[in-house]
N, C-alpha and C positions, 0 to 999 in steps of 0.2 A: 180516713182509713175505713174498708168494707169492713162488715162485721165477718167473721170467717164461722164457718158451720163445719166442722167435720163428724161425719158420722159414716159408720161402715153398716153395711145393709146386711139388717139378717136373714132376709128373705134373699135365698139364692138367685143368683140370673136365669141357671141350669142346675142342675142335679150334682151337687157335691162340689159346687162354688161359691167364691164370694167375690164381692163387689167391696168397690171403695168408691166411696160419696161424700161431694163436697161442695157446698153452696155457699155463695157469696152472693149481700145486697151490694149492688155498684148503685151509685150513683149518675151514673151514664143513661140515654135511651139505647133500648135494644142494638139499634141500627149500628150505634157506636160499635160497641160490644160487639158483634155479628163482625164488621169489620175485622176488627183484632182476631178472631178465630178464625176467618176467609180469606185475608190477604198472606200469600207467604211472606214475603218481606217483614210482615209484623209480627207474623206467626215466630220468623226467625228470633227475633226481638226478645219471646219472653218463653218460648218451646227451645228449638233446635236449627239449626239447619236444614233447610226443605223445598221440596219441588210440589208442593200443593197445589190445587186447584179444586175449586168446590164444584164437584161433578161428581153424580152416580156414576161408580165405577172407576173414578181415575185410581191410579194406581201410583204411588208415593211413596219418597223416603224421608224420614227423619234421622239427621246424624248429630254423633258427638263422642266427647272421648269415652274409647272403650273402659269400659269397668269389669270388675271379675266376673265370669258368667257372660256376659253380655259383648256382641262384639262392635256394640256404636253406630251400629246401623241397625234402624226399622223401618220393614216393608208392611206397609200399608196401603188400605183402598177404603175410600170413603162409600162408605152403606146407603145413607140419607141424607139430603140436603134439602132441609122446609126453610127459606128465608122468611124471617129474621128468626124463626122461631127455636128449630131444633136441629142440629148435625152430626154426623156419627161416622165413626169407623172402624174398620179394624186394624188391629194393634199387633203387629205383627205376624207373619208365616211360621212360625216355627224355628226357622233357620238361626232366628240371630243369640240364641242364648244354649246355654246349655241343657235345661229343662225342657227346649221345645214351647214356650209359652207365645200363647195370641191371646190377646185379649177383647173389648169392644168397646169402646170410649164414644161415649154421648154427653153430647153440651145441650141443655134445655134454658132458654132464656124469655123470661116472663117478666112482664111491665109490672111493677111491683114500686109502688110509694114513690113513684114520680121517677124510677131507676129501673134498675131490670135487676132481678131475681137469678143469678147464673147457678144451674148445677150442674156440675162433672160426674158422672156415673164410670169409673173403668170395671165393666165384669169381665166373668171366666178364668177367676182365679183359681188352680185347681189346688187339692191338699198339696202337691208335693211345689208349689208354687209360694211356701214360706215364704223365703228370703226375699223374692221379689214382690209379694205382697208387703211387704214389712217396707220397703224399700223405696217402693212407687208411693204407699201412705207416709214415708217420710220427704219426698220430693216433692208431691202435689201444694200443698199448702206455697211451699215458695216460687212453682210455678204461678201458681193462681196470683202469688203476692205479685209477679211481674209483670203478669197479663193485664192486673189491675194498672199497673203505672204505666204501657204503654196506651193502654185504655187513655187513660189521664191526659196523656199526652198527644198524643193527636186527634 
């Protein structure tokens, strides 16, 4: 099992935001790893439902069952894509919750002790973005925990 790292950033993304940060050693090389976050089918596996492709600019959904607030759809566009190293996007339009929330989700993966060094960054959490800060920090760790086993696994 990866060691799991949580920590929340106190050093804002933006002005009058916070960040959620979470780092895991895998065991894997980069490559693996990078996989697992760039292929949808895998992505499916241990995220959501999705029409991903790793391109500046494409534009994306991840779905699932709606929760309160939130209608189970997010629209996203990936920002950056450095292979193997770092990939990024945003994290919804606005449209899909009731606060209006987008976010920016960056994966950074670094060779580290024969493994790769994985860290999730989600910012642009704003003050009135409680719930679903609280929310996404209680989700991420059992995300990570899946993305580790489908890692494992192919």
């Amino acid at each position: 099992m990866a060691d799991a790292t949580p920590s929340r950033a106190t050093a804002p993304a933006a002005p009058g935001t916070r960040s959620l940060v979470f780092e895991r050693q895998l065991p894997h090389p980069r490559e693996k790893v990078w996989r697992a976050l760039t292929q949808s089918w895998l992505m499916e596996e241990w995220l959501m439902q999705n029409d991903f492709v790793a391109e500046v600019g494409h534009r994306f959904t991840v779905r699932a069952q709606p929760l309160p607030g939130w209608s189970g759809v997010t629209h996203c566009e990936v920002t950056l894509v450095e292979e193997p190293s770092q990939l990024a996007y945003r994290w919804g339009n606005g449209t899909e919750s009731a606060n209006g929330l987008i976010t920016h989700i960056t994966w950074t993966l670094q060779e580290h002790s024969g493994g790769t060094l994985l860290r999730m960054e989600q910012a642009g959490f704003r003050p009135n973005d409680g719930i679903s800060f609280e929310r996404m920090g209680g989700l991420w760790p059992r995300i990570l925990e899946r993305l580790e086993q489908v890692v494992h696994g192919h």
